[in-house]
TORDREN-160116 format. One line per field, with one value per residue (C-alpha): x, y, z; chain. Coordinates in pm, whole numbers, always signed. Example, Ala and Ser with C-alpha at 12.3 -4.5 7.8 and 13.67 -1.06 7.14 Angstrom:
! TORDREN-160116
x = +1230; +1367
y = -450; -106
z = +780; +714
drenti = A; A
***
This chain:
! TORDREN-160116
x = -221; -146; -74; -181; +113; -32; +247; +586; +770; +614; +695; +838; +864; +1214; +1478; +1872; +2051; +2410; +2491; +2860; +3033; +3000; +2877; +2541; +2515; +2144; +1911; +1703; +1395; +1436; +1141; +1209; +847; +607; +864; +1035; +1371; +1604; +2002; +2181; +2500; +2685; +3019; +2893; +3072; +3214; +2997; +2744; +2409; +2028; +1763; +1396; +1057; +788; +485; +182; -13; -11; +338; +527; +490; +867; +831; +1037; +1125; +957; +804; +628; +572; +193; +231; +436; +524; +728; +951; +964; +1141; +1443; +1467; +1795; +1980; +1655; +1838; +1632; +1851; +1794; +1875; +1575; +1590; +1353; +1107; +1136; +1280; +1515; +1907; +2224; +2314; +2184; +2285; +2224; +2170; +1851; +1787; +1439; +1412; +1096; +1144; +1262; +1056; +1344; +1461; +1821; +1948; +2304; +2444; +2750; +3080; +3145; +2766; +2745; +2554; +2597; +2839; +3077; +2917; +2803; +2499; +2442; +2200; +2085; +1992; +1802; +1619; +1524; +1336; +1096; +1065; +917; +703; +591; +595; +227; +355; +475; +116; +275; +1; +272; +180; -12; -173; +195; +419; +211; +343; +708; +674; +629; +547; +201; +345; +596; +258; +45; +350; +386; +713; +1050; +1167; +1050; +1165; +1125; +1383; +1694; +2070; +2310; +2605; +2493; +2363; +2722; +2707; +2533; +2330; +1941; +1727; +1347; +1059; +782; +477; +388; +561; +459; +487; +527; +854; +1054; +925; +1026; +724; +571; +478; +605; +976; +1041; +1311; +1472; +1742; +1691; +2050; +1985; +2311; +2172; +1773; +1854; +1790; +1440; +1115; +910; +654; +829; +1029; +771; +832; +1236; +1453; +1680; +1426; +1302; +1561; +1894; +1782; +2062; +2102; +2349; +2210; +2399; +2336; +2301; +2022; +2208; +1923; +1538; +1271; +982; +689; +881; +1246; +1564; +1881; +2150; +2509; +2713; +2725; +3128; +3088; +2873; +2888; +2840; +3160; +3124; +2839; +2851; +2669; +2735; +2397; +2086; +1811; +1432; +1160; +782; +610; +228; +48; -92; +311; +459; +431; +537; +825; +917; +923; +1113; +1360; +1368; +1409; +1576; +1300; +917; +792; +410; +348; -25; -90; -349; -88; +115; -43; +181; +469; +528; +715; +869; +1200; +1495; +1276; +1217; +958; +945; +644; +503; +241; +245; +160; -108; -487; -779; -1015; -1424; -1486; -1753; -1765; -1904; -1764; -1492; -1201; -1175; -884; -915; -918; -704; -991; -1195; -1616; -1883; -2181; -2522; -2676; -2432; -2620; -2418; -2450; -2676; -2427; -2666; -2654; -2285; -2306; -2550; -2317; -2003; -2264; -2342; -1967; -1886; -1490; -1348; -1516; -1319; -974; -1056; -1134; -898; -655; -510; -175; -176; -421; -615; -970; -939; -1098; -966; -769; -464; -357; -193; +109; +137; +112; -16; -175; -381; -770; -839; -1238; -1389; -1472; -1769; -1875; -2138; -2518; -2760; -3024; -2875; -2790; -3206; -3267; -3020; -3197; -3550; -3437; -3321; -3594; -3495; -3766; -3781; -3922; -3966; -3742; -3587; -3419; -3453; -3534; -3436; -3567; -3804; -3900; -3697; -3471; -3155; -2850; -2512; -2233; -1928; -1529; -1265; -910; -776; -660; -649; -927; -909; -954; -1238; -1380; -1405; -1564; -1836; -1906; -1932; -2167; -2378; -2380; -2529; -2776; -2922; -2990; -3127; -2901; -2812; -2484; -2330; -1941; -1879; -1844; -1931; -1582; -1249; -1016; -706; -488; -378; -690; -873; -668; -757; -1108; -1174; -975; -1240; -1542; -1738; -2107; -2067; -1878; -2064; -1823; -1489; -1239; -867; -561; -306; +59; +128; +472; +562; +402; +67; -68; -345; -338; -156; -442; -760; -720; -953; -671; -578; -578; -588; -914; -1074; -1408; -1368; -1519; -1405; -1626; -1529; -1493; -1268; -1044; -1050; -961; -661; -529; -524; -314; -46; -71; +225; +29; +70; +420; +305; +285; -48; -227; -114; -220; -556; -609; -561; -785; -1063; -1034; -1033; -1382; -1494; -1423; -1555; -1914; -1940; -1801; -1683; -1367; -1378; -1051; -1122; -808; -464; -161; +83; +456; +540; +864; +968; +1342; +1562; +1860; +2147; +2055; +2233; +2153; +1830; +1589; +1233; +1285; +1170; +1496; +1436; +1076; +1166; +1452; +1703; +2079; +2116; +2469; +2488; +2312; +2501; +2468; +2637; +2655; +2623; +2261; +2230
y = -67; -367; -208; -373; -331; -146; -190; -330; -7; +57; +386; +186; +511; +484; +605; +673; +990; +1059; +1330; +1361; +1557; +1500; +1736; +1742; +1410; +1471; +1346; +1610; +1683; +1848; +2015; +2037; +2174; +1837; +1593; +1573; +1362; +1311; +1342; +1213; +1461; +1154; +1000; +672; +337; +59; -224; -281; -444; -271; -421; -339; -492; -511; -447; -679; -982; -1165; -1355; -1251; -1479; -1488; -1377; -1123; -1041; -704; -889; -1171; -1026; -928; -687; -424; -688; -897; -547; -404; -668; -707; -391; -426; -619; -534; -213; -38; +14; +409; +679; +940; +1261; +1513; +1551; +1175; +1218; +958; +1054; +908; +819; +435; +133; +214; +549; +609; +756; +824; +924; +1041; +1043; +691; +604; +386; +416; +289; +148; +150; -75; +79; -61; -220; -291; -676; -911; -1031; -1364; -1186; -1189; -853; -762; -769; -662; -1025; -982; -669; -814; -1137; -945; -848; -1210; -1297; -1042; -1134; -1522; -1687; -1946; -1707; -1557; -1198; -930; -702; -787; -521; -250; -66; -331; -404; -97; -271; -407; -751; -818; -933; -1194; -1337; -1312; -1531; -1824; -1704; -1566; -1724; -1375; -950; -859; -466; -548; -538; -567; -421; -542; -903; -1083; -994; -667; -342; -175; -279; -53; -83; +2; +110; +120; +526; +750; +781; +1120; +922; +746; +1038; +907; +632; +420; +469; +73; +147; +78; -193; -64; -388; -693; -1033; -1287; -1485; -1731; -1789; -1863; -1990; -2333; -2294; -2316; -1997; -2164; -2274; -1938; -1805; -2148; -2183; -2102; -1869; -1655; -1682; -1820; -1779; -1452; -1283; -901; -626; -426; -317; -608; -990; -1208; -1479; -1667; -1633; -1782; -1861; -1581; -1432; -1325; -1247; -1144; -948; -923; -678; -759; -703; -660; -311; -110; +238; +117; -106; -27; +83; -129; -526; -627; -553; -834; -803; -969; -936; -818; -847; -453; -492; -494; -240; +1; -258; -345; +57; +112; -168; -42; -432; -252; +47; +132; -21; +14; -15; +64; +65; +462; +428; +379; +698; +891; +669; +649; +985; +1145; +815; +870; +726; +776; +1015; +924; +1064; +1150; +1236; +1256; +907; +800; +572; +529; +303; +281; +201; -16; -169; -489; -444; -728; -947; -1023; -1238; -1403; -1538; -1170; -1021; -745; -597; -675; -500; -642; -453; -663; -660; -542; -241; -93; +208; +451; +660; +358; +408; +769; +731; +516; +748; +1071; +838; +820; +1111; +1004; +1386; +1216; +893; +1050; +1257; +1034; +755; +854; +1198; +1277; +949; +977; +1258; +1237; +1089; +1313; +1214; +860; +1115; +1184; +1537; +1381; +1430; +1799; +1965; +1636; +1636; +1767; +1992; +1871; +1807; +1475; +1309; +1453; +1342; +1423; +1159; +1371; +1373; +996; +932; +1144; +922; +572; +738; +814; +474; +279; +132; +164; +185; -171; -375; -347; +15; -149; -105; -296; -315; -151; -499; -478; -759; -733; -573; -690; -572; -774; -576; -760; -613; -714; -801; -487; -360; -279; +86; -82; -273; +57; +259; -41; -62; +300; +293; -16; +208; +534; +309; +187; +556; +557; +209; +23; -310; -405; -724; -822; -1126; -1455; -1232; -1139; -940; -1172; -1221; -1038; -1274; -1452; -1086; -998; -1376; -1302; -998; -1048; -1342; -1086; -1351; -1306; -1289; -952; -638; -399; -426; -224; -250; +2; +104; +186; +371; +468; +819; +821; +954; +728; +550; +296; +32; +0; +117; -3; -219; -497; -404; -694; -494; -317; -514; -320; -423; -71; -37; +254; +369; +744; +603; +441; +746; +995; +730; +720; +1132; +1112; +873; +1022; +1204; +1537; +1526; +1554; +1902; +1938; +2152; +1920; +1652; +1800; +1895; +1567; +1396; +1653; +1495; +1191; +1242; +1430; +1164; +859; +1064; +1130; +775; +648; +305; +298; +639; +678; +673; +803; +890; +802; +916; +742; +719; +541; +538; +497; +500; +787; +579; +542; +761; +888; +795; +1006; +1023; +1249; +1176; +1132; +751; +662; +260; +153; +405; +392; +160; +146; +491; +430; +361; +342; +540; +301; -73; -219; -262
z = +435; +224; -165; -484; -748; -1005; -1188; -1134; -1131; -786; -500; -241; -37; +160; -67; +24; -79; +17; +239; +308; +617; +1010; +1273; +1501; +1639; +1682; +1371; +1210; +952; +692; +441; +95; -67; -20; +66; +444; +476; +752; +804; +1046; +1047; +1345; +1205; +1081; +1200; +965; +852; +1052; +1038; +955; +1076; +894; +913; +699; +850; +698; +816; +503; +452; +153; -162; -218; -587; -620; -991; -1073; -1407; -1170; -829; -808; -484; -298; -5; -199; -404; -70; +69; -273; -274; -127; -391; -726; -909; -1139; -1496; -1493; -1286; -1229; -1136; -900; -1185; -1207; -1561; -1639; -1598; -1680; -1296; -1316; -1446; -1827; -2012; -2216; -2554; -2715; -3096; -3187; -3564; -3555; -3296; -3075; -2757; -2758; -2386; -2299; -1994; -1817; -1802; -1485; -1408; -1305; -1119; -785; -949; -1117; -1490; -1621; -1719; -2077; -2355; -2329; -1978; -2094; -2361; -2168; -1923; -2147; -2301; -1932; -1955; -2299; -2277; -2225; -2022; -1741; -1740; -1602; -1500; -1684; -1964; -2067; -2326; -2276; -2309; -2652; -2792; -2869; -3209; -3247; -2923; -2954; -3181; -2955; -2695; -2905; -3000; -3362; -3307; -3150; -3073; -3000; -3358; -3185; -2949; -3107; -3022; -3248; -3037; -2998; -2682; -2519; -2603; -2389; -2594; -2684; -2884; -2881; -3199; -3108; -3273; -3162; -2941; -2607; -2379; -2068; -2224; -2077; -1695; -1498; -1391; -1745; -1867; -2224; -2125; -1878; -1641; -1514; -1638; -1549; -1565; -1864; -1808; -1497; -1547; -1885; -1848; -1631; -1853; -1833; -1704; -1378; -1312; -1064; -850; -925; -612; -846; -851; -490; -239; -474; -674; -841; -890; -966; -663; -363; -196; -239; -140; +144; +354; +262; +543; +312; +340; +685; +635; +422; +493; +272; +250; +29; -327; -381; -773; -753; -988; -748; -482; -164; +43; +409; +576; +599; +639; +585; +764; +664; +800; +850; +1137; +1237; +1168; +1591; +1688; +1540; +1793; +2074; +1837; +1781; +2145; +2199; +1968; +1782; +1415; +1257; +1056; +917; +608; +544; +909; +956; +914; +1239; +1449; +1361; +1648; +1904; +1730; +1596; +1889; +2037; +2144; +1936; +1597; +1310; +1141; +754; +614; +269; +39; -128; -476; -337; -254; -120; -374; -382; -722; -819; -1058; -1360; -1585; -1637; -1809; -2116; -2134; -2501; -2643; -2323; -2276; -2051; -2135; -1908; -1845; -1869; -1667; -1363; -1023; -1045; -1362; -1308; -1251; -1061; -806; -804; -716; -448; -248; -257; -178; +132; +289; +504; +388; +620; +903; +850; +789; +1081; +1339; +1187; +1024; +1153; +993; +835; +543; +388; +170; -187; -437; -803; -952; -974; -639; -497; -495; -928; -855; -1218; -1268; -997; -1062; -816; -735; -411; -513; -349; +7; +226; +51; +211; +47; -280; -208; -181; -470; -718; -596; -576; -953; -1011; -904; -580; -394; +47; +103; +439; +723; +613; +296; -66; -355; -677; -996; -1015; -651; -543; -228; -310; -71; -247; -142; -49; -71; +190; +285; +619; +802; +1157; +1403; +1233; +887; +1048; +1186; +871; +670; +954; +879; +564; +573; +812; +608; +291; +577; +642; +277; +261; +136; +235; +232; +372; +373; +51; +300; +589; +693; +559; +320; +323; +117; -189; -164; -217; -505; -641; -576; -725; -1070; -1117; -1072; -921; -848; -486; -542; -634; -514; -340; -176; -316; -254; -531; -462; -816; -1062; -1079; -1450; -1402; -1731; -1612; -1933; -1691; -1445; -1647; -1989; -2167; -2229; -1842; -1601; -1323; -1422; -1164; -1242; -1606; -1704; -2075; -2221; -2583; -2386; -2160; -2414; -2599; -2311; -2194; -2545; -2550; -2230; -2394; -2755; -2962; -2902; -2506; -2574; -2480; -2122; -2158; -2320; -2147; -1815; -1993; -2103; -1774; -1572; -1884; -1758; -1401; -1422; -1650; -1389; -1139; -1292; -1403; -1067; -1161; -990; -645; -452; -79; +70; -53; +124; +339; +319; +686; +777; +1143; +1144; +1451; +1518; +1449; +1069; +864; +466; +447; +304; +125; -220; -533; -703; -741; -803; -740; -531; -351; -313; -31; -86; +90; +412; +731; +1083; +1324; +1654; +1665; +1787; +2156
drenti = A; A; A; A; A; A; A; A; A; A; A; A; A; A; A; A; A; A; A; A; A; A; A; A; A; A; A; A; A; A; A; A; A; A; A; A; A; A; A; A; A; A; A; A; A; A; A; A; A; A; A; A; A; A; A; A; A; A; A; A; A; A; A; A; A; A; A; A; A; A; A; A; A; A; A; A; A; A; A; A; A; A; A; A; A; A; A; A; A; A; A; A; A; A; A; A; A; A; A; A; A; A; A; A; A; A; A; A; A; A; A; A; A; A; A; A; A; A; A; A; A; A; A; A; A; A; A; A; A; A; A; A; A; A; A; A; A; A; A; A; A; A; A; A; A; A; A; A; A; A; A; A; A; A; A; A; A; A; A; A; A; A; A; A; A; A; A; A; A; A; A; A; A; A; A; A; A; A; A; A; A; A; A; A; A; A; A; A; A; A; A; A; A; A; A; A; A; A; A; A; A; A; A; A; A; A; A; A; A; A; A; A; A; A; A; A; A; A; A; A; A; A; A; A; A; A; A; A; A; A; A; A; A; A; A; A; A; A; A; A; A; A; A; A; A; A; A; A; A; A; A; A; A; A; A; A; A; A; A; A; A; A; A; A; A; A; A; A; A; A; A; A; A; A; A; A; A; A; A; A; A; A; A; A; A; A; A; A; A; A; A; A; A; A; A; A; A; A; A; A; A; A; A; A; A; A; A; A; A; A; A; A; A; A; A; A; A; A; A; A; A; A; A; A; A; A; A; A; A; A; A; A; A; A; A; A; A; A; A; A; A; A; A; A; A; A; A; A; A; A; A; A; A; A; A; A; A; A; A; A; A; A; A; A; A; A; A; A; A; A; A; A; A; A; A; A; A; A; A; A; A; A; A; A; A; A; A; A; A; A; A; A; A; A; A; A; A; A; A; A; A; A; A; A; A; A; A; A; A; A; A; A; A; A; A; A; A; A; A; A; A; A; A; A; A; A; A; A; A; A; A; A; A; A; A; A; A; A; A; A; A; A; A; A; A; A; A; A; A; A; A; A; A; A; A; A; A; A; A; A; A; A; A; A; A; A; A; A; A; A; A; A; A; A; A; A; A; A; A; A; A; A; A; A; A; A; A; A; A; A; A; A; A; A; A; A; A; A; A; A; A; A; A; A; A; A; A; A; A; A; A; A; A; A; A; A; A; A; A; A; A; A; A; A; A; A; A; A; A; A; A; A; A; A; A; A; A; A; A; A; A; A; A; A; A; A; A; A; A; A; A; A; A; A; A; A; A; A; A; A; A; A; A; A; A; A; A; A; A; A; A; A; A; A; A; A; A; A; A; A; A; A; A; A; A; A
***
């Protein structure tokens, strides 16, 4: 499954713990509550090389700062050398164990960031309030026209201002130190609970090198080669060779701030979703992120592989488009007259889907039924509901209701008798992918609805993403997939002034509920929890926006990898710097 960011501070999913001492020389799992990780207890060697894949068909963009990159492909393959600044802990509460400390004061309404001593980019130069400060200047500036740029990010004072060209500078982004200095202290307009999370949107959680980008217009950073080919970073490793959309390679970045790291190497490169599981049993990589969850029934008890597994903080999702996007006021307008604005229409195509049969018969072990826009993974957060299950009869009822009428040929009309053909948009998957969007075009069939594939075939990836942020006519509904932060705030994705609202449902109600989730009063876990549970019931009955599935992080990753793990101890990029290998590749 190919994830949509939803916002930069993504779950990549693979994420390194240390664990010290020798002994078994045998790999195990290990179950701690909902998440499973691996040790491998075999003296490791030194150096060494680890070879990973990324499984996709689309080629990677190359993009890869956090404030520009527009999908999971391109983080998941910087990972390796793109740090987050903070340190996050099990309840994904930012620590002190990163690259800067983090302060909030609610009466003052500041959040003061301290960089470490010591902590420096991959050159030599360290990383500096400037760098800090200049990362949110990319996100800000008009010219770099950054989907992070968002309701959230708005909540800095005068960053609106800098936005709209009025202002040379964030005057809420402050550095009492000077550029040279480490410490950068952020005003806010209001107080936000999720401020204490990583993932959140409020507080941006990476640095950019401003003495090296300095001199490239904002405009042209997306394109430059120091952010693509040459990107620098103060993570554990250092970007070396990059083979546009297909490969990158990694060396140890000698200036880190956490010690040398293990391993020497660390080569990444992209590998078509129909050969992973030739590639696994071939033993070509030491582990494969994204690998295409219907082929986890072959490769789960292959021989020379562990492959972790957990609940991820990710979901296929049913929208339907209902608007677009105006990008003079940066909102989100509906459209009354859009071919999908009865709501009861809405409903009768999710009571259609028998989604248990799907995961079932597709997806065992890979992927369970989506019920609410918070998955299970957010625990407390999560609304416990059914969701929509299979009701053909109910289905009937809500277009009989309507107005869509049976017509010729087993079909419906619309509310004015004319033919009604909704036109559906879907990515390029696999043949499974393929499979469960035939069923589902046959399940809206048994309750007459006719629905045809927009240009009468999956689209690639990027192109899809393109597509559906236009809300052309040709699209009526489309299926997406989200790979979320460990915030549970939906603001980032559902927001009236969100550009990733692809539905471009902006409801006063909905505005309100979001704002109750983020507000000074859900500083109170209770109400906070309350408050999201409202707005999961309320998506659900108007049914703009239905999760499909949820996720399930599987990583297949050979025996002789050592300290890796999946925890939720750091909700972006783990500590690479601790893996290691315990026997050179064959």
């Amino acid at each position: 499954m190919n994830n949509r960011l939803g916002r930069a501070m993504i779950t990549v999913g693979v994420l390194a713990l240390g664990l010290a001492g020798c002994g078994h020389r045998a790999q195990t799992q290990t179950s701690a509550g909902a998440h499973t990780y691996t040790t491998n207890q075999s003296r490791s060697i030194s150096g060494g090389t680890l070879s990973v894949a990324v499984a996709t068909d689309t080629p990677f963009t190359g993009v890869f700062a956090p404030e520009l990159a527009d999908d999971t492909t391109d983080l998941t393959v910087t990972q390796f050398g793109t740090e987050s600044l903070f340190g996050v802990g099990r309840n994904y509460r930012f620590n002190r164990q990163g690259a800067a400390t983090i302060k909030l004061n609610r009466h003052r309404r500041t959040a003061t960031i301290t960089v470490k001593r010591h902590v420096r980019w991959a050159d030599g130069q360290p990383v500096t309030a400037h760098d800090v400060e200049y990362a949110y200047e990319i996100l800000a500036n008009r010219a770099t026209k950054s989907a992070r740029y968002t309701d959230a990010i708005q909540n800095i004072r005068g960053m609106a201002a800098y936005h709209a060209g009025t202002a040379r500078t964030i005057s809420g982004i402050t550095m009492p130190q000077g550029t040279q200095g480490r410490t950068v202290v952020l005003h806010f307009k209001t107080m936000k609970p999720g401020m204490q999370n990583s993932g959140n949107g409020y507080i941006w959680e990476y640095a950019e090198p401003y003495h090296y980008l300095k001199s490239i217009p904002f405009a042209k950073l997306a394109q430059s080669p120091r952010m693509r080919s040459r990107l620098l970073t103060f993570g554990p490793f250092r970007l070396t060779k990059v083979v546009d959309g297909q490969a990158v390679r990694y060396a140890r970045n000698p200036y880190y701030y956490k010690g040398t790291p293990h391993l020497w190497h660390i080569n990444v490169t992209t590998l078509a979703n129909a050969k992973v599981t030739t590639a696994l049993k071939a033993k070509q990589y030491d582990l494969i992120f994204n690998m295409p969850s219907a082929q986890y029934p072959h490769v789960k008890h292959l021989a020379g592989y562990t492959t972790l597994r957990k609940p991820s903080m990710s979901y296929t999702y049913l929208a339907f488009n209902l608007g677009h996007f105006d990008q003079q006021t940066g909102r989100n307008v509906m459209d009354t007259h859009a071919r999908m604005s009865d709501r009861r229409l809405r409903q009768a195509m999710l009571y259609a889907l028998n989604l248990d049969a799907v995961v079932r018969k597709l997806y065992p072990g890979s992927r369970t039924r989506g019920t609410t826009l918070i998955p299970t993974a957010y625990g407390r957060y999560h609304l416990r509901t059914r969701g929509y299950t299979l009701n053909l009869s109910k289905a009937r009822h809500l277009l009989n209701q309507a107005g869509y009428r049976m017509g010729r040929h087993g079909y419906r009309t619309d509310p004015q008798g004319h033919p009604l053909t909704i036109h559906l948009a879907v990515m390029q998957g696999d043949a499974t992918t393929d499979a469960m969007n035939t069923d589902f075009i046959q399940q809206w069939k048994k309750v007459g609805l006719r629905v045809k594939l927009t240009t009468g075939r999956p689209i690639e990836m990027n192109a899809f993403y393109k597509l559906v942020a236009a809300n052309p006519k040709n699209v009526d509904a489309f299926i997406g997939s989200w790979s979320l932060s460990s915030e549970p705030s939906p603001m980032s994705l559902y927001g009236p002034a969100a550009p990733y609202n692809f539905s471009r449902f902006a409801t006063a109600r909905n505005t309100q509920l979001l704002q109750q989730i983020d507000s000074a009063r859900a500083f109170n876990e209770r109400y906070r929890i309350a408050a999201l549970h409202r707005w999961q019931r309320y998506m659900l009955n108007q049914a703009a926006v239905v999760p499909l599935t949820y996720g399930v992080t599987l990583v297949p990753t050979s025996t002789r990898v050592r300290n890796l793990a999946l925890t939720p101890d750091h909700t972006n990029f783990g500590q690479w710097q601790q893996v290691a290998v315990t026997r050179a590749r064959r």
